[in-house]
C-alpha positions as CSV (number, residue, x, y, z in Angstrom):
1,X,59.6,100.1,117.9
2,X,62.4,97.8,117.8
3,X,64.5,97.3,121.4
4,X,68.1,98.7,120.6
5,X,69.6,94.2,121.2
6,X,66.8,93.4,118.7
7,X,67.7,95.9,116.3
8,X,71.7,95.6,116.9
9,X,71.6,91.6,116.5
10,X,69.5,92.1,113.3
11,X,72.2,94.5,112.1
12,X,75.2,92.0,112.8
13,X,73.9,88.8,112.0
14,X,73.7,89.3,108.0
15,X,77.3,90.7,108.4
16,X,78.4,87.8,110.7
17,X,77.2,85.3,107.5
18,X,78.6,87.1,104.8
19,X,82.1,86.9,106.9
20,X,81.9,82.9,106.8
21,X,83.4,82.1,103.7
22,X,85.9,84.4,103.5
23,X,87.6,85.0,100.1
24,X,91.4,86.7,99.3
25,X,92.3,86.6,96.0
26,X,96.3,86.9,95.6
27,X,98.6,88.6,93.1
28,X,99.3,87.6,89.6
29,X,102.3,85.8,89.4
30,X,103.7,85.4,85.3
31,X,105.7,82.2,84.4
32,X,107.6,82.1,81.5
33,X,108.7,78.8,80.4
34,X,110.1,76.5,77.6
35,X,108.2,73.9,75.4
36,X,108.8,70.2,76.6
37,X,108.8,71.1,80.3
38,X,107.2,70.9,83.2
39,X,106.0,73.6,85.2
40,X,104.3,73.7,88.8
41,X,101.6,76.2,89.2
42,X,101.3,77.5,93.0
43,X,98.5,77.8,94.9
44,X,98.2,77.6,98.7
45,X,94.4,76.6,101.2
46,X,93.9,79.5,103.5
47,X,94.4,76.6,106.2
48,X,94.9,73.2,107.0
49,X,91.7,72.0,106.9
50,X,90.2,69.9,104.9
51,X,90.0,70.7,101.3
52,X,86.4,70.3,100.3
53,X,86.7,71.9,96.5
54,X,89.6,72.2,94.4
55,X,89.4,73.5,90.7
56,X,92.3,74.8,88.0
57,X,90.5,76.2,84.9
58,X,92.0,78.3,81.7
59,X,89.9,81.2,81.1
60,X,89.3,80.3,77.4
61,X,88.0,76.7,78.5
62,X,84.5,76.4,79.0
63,X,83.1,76.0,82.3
64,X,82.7,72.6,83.0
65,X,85.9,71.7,81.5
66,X,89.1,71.9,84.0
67,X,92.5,71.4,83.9
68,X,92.2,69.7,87.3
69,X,89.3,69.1,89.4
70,X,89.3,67.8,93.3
71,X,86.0,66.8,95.0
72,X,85.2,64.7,98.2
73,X,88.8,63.6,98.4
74,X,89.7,62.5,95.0
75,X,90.6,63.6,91.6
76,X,88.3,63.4,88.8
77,X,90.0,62.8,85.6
78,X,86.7,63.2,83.5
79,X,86.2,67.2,84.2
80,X,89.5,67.5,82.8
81,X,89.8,69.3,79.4
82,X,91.1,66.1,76.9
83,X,94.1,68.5,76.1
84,X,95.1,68.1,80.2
85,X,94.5,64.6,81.0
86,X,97.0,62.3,82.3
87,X,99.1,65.5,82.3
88,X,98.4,67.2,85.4
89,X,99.0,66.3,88.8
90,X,99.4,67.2,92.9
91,X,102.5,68.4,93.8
92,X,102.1,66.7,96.8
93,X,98.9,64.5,96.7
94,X,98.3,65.1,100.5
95,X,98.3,68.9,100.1
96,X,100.0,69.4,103.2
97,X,100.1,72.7,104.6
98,X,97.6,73.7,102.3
99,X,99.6,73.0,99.4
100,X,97.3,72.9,96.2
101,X,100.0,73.4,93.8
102,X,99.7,71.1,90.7
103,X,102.7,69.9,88.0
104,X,101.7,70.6,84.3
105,X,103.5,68.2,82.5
106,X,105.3,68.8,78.7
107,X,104.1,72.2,78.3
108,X,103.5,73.7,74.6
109,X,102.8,76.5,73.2
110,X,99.3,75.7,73.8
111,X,99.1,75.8,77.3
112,X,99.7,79.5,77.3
113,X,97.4,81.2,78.9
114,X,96.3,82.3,82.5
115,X,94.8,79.4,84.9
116,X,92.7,80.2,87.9
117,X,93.5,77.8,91.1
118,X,90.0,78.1,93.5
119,X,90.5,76.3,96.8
120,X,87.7,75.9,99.6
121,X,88.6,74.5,103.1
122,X,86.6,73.7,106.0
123,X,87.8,74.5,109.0
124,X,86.8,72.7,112.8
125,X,83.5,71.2,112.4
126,X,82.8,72.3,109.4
127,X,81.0,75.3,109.9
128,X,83.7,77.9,108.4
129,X,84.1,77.7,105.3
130,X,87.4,79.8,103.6
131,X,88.1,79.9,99.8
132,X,91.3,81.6,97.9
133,X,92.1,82.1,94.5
134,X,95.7,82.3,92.8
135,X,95.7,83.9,89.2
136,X,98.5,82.4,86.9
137,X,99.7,83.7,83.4
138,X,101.5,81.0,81.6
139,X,103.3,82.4,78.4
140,X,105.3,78.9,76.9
141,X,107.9,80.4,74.4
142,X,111.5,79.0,72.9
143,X,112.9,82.9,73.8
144,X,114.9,83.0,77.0
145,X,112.1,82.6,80.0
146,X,112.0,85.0,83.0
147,X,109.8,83.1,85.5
148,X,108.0,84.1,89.0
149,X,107.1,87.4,87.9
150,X,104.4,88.7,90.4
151,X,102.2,91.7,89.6
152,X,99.9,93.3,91.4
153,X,96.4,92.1,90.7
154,X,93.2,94.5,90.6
155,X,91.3,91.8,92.7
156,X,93.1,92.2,95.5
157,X,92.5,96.1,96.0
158,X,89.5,95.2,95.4
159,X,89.5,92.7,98.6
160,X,91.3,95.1,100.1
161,X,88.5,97.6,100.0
162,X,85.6,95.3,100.5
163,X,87.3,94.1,103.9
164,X,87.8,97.6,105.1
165,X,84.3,98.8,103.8
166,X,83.2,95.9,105.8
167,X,85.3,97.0,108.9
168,X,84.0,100.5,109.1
169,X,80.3,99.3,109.0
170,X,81.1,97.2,111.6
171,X,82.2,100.3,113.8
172,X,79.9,102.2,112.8
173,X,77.0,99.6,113.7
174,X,78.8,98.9,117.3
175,X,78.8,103.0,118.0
176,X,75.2,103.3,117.1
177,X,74.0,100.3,118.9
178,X,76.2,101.6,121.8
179,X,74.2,104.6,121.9
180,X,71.0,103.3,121.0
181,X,71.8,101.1,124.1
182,X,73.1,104.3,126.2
183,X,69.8,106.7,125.4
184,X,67.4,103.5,126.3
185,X,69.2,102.6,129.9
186,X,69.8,106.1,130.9
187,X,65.5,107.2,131.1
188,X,65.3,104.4,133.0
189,X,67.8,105.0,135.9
190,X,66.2,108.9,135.9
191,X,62.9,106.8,136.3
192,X,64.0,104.8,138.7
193,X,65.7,107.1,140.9
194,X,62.9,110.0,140.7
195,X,60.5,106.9,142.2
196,X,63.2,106.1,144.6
197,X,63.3,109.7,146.1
């Protein structure tokens, strides 16, 4: 049979890995906007570190196709959908405080639609990863715009849920391995003290 450590530290360590890369997906925020404008879509890192990955898709582009795309500290202009190049940019091209935010230029009617930002940091030496997602529905319209709508977003109850699913196995775990941990030391005092006496 297993020794209650042994058993406890198999328990935790899958849980421990799966707590690396930590994701929180945010709420849906609606922008409204005129044709001929540009618009800035938000998006803030989960930290100051580094950002390793950076993507803004349209969920009726294909896959490989981007409206911006940020890898090993630079922009590549050749993921980009040919409907976003030279059109999209940083906000701010040092993404300072985590800023990830990027300027569509001269919106039309075509850009409506909602764009996924997906930002992954590293954080110290690169052994925590953390990635966040911000969900943007851009409607371009010539009727009067009402812009920074935010609307609560299925995916983060979901988050929600997972992290506190997560949370009660981790007490749960801890309790059991407590008295796993309890039942195993306590024979052993009896034992000892019965020799003892």
């Amino acid at each position: 049979m297993l020794s209650s450590t042994l058993l406890c530290f198999l328990l935790f360590l899958p849980l421990s890995e799966a707590l690396k890369g930590t994701r929180i997906t945010s709420k849906l925020i609606l922008l409204t906007v005129k044709p001929e404008q540009d618009v800035t879509l938000e998006c803030r890192a989960l930290s100051d570190g580094a950002v390793t990955l950076l993507q803004w898709n349209r969920r009726d582009l294909k896959d490989s196709d981007y409206v911006f795309f940020y890898r090993n500290r630079q922009a590549y202009e050749r993921y980009q959908h040919p409907r976003y190049r030279g059109r999209v940019e940083l906000r701010d091209p040092e993404m300072r405080n985590g800023d990830v935010s990027v300027v569509l230029k001269n919106v039309s009617v075509t850009d409506t639609g909602t764009y996924n930002c997906r930002v992954i940091t590293t954080v110290g030496n690169e052994t925590k990863r953390l990635e966040s997602r911000q969900l943007i529905n851009l409607t371009v319209t010539d009727s009067d715009p009402t812009s920074g709508q935010e609307v609560e977003h299925p995916g983060h109850m979901v988050g929600v849920s997972v992290a506190v699913g997560l949370l009660v196995i981790v007490l749960l775990s801890s309790v059991l391995c407590f008295i796993m941990y309890k039942r195993r030391t306590v024979p052993e005092r009896i034992l000892h003290t019965n020799e003892s006496g």
